[in-house]
C-alpha positions as CSV (number, residue, x, y, z in Angstrom):
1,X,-11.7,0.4,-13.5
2,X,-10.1,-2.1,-15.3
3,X,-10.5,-5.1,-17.3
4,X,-7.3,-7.9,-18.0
5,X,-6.6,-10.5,-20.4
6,X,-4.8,-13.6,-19.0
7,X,-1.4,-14.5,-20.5
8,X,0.0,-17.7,-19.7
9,X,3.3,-18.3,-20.3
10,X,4.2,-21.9,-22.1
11,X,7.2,-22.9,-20.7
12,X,8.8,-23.6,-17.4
13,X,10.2,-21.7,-14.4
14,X,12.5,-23.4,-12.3
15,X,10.7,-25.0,-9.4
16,X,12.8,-23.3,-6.9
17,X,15.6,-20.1,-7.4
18,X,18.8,-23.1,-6.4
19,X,18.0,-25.0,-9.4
20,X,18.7,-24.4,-12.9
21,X,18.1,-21.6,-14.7
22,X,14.7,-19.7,-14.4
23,X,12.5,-19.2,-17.5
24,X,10.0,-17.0,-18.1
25,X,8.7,-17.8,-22.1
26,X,6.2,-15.4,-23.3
27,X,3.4,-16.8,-25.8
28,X,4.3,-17.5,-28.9
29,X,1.9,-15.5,-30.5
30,X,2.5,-12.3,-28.5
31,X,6.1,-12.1,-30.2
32,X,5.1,-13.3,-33.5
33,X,2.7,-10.2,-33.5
34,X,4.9,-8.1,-32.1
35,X,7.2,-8.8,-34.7
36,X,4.7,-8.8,-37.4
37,X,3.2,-5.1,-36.1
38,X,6.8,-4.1,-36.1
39,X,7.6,-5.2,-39.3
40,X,10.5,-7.4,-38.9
41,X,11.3,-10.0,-41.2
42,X,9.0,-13.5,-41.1
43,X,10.7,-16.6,-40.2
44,X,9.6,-19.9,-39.9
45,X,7.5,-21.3,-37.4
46,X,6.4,-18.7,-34.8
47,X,9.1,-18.2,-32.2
48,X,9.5,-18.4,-28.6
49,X,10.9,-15.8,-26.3
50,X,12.4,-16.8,-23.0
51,X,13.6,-14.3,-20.3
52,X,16.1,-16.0,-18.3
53,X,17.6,-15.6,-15.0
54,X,20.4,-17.6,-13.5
55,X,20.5,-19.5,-10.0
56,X,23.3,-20.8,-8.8
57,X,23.7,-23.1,-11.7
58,X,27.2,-21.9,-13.2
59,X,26.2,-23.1,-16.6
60,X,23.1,-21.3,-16.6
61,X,22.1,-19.0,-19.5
62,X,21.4,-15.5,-19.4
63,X,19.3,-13.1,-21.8
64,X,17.3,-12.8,-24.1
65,X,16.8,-14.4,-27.5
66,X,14.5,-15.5,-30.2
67,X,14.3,-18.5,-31.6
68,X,12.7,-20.9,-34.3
69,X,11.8,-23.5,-31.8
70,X,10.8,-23.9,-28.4
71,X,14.3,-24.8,-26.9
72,X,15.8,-21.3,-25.3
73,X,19.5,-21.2,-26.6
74,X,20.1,-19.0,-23.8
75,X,24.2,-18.7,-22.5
76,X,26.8,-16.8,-20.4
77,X,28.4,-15.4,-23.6
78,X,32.5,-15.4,-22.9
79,X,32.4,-15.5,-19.4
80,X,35.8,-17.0,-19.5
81,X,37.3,-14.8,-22.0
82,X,36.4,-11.9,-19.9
83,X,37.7,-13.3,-17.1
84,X,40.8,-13.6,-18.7
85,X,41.0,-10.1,-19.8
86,X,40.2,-8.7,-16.4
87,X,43.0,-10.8,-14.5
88,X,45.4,-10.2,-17.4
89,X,44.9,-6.0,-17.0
90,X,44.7,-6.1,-13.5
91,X,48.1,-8.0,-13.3
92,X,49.7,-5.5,-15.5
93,X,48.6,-2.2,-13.4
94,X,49.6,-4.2,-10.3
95,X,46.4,-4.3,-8.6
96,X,46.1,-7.3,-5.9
97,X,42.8,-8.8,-6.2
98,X,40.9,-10.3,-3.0
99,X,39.4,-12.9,-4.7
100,X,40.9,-15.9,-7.5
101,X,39.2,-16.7,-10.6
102,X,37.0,-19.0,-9.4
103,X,35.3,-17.2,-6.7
104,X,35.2,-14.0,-8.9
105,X,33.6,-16.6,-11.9
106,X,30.9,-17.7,-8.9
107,X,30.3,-13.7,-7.4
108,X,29.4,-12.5,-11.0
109,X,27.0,-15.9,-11.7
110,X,25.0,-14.6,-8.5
111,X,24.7,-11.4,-9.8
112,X,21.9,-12.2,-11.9
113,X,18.5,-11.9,-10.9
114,X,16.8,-14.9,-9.9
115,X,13.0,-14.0,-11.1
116,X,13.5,-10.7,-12.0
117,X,15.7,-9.0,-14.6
118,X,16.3,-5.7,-16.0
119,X,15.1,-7.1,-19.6
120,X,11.0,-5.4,-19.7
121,X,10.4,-6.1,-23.2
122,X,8.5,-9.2,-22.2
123,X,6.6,-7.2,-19.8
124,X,5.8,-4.7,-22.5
125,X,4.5,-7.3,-24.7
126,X,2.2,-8.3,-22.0
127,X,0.5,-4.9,-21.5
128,X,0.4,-4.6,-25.7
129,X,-1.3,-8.1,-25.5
130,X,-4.2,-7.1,-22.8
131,X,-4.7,-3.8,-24.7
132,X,-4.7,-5.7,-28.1
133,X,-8.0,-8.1,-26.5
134,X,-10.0,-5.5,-25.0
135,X,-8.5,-4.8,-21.7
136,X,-6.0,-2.8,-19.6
137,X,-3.3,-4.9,-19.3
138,X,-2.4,-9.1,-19.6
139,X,-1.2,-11.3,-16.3
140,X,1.5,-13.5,-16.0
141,X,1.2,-16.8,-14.6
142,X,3.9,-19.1,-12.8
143,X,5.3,-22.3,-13.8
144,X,2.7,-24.3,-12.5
145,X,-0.4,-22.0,-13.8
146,X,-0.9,-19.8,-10.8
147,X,-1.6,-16.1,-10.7
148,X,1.6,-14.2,-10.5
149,X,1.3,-10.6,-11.2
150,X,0.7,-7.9,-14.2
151,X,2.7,-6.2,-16.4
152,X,4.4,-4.1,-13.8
153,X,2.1,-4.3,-11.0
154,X,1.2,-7.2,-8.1
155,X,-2.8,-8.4,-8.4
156,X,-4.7,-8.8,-5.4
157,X,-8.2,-10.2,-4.6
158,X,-11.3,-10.7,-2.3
159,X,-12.4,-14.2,-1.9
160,X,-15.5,-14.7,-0.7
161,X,-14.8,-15.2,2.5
162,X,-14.2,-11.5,2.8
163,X,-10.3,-12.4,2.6
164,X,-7.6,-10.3,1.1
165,X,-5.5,-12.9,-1.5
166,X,-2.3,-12.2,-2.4
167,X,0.0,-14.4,-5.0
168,X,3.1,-15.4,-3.0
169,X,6.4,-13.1,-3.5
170,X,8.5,-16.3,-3.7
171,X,8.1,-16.2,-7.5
172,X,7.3,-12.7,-8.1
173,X,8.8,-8.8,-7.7
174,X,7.7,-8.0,-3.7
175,X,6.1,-4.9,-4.6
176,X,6.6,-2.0,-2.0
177,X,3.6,-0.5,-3.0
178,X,1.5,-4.2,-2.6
179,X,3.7,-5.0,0.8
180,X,2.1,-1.8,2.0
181,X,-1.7,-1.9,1.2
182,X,-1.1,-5.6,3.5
183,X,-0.7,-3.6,6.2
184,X,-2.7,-1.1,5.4
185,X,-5.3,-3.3,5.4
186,X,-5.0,-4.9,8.7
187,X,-6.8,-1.8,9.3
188,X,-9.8,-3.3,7.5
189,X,-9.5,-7.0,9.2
190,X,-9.6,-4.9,13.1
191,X,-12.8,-3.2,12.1
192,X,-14.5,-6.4,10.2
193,X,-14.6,-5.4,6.8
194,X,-12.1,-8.4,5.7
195,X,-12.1,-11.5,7.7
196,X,-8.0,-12.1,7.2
197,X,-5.1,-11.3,4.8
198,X,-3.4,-14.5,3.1
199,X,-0.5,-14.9,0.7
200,X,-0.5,-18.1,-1.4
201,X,-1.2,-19.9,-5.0
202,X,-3.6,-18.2,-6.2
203,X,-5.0,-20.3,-9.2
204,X,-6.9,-18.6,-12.3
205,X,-10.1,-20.2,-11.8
206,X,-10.1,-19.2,-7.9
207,X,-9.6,-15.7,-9.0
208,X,-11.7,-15.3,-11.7
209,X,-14.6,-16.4,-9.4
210,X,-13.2,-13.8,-6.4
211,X,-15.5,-10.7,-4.9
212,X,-12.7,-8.2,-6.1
213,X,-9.9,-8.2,-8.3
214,X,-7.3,-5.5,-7.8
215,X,-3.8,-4.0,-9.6
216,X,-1.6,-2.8,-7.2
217,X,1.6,-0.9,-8.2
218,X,3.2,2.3,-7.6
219,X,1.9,4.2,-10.8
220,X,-1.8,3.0,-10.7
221,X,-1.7,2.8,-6.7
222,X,-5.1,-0.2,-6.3
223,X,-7.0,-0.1,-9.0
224,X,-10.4,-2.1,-9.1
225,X,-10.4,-5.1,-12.3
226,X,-14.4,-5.8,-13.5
227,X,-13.8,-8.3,-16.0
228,X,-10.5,-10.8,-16.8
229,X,-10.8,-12.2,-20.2
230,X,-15.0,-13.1,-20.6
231,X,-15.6,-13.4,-16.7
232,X,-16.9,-10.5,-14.6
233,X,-15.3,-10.3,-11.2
234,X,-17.9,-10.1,-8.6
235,X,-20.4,-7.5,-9.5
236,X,-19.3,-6.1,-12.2
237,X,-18.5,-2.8,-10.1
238,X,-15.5,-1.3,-8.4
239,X,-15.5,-3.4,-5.2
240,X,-15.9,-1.3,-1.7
241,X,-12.4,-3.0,-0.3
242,X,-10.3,-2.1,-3.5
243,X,-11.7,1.4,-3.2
244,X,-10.7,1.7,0.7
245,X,-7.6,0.5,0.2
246,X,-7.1,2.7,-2.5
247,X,-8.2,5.6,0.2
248,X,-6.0,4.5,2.6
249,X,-2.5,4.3,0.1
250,X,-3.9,7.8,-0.7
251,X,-3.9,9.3,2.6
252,X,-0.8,7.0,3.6
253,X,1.2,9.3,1.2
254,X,-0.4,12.4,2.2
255,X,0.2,11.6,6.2
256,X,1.3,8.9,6.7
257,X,3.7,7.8,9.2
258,X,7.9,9.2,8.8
259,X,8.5,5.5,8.3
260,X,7.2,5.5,4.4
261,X,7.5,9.3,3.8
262,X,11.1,11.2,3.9
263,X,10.5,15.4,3.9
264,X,12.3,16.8,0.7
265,X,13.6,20.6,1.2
266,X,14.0,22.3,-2.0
């Protein structure tokens, strides 16, 4: 069983990955702690953290910084200085490149991530957060407030209506271990046990007051949530779905179908 702590994230995410740059800033207070625990220097004014990921926006930052205020002085450090090292050395070993400078400038801009990054720090400080309040882990929500996933696991929920809820993957990591309890559970919609499965904006208010609250990942597999922040989630108890499911993931590694498990000869 768990229990969570919400952890909104001040700030803005770019309404869709062609616009600018996507930000992802952390509560203030989670870094100023951090800091603090860590025993780092004070400075003034509690700082902001911002995880950033570029789009297709060629000006578009990149990285990770902190800063005194809450405008992210995020960049593309020397993009054009590298740019001019690498043609220079590649002209003097004679090597014919396929592509000119500007469509090598525009293939490493794409490279970035456009919600997701290789930078975890942020998602560390989300799980210190929900252990620091009570609970097993915080939850990040979107740029508009929705429920987006945990520290390093997708969340999942029973509304109700007996229905399987699922924050869209547009803004979130599609996890492979979430993608397959969805179709696991179709089992569970064929024999009446859930009425449907639905992906979509999940705010915190509609899933605070859901049946069932789940984590799904691949190192905790579906594990039940009883309480997020002061509200208890449905009973109080492990629901029955989120302990199904968490049977079915089970035996789906143990025989399932050769489709999701490869034999290893050692």
């Amino acid at each position: 069983m768990a229990a969570i702590s919400a952890s909104p994230a001040p700030g803005g995410v770019s309404p869709s990955p062609r616009g600018p740059s996507s930000l992802i800033t952390r509560n203030k207070a989670v870094t100023w702690s951090a800091a603090t625990a860590a025993g780092l220097a004070p400075w003034k004014g509690r700082a902001s953290v911002s995880t950033a990921a570029t789009s297709s926006n060629q000006t578009a930052p990149v990285g990770t910084i902190v800063t005194g205020n809450d405008v992210p002085l995020l960049h593309l450090y020397e993009l054009e200085q590298h740019l001019d090292r690498f043609l220079k050395s590649s002209s003097m070993a004679k090597i014919s490149l396929p592509f000119d400078r500007s469509t090598i400038r525009s293939i490493l801009i794409q490279t970035f991530a456009v919600m997701k990054s290789v930078n975890y720090l942020p998602n560390a400080l989300t799980k210190v957060e929900g252990e620091e309040n009570g609970g097993f882990t915080g939850i990040w929500l979107d740029d508009e407030g929705f429920v987006a996933e945990g520290s390093n696991m997708n969340v999942g929920f029973v509304t109700r209506g007996r229905e399987l809820l699922m924050p869209r993957f547009d803004k979130i990591l599609s996890g492979c271990t979430a993608k397959r309890v969805l179709t696991l559970a179709e089992q569970l919609v064929a024999d009446g046990r859930l009425s449907g499965i639905t992906s979509r904006n999940v705010s915190v208010q509609e899933g605070k007051a859901a049946d069932e609250m789940m984590l799904i990942g691949s190192g905790i597999l579906v594990k039940p949530v009883v309480q997020w922040d002061d509200q208890i989630i449905g009973s109080g108890k492990e629901g029955p779905i989120a302990q199904t499911l968490f049977n079915l993931i089970l035996e789906d590694m143990r025989s399932g179908p050769s489709s999701v498990r490869i034999a290893v000869s050692y």
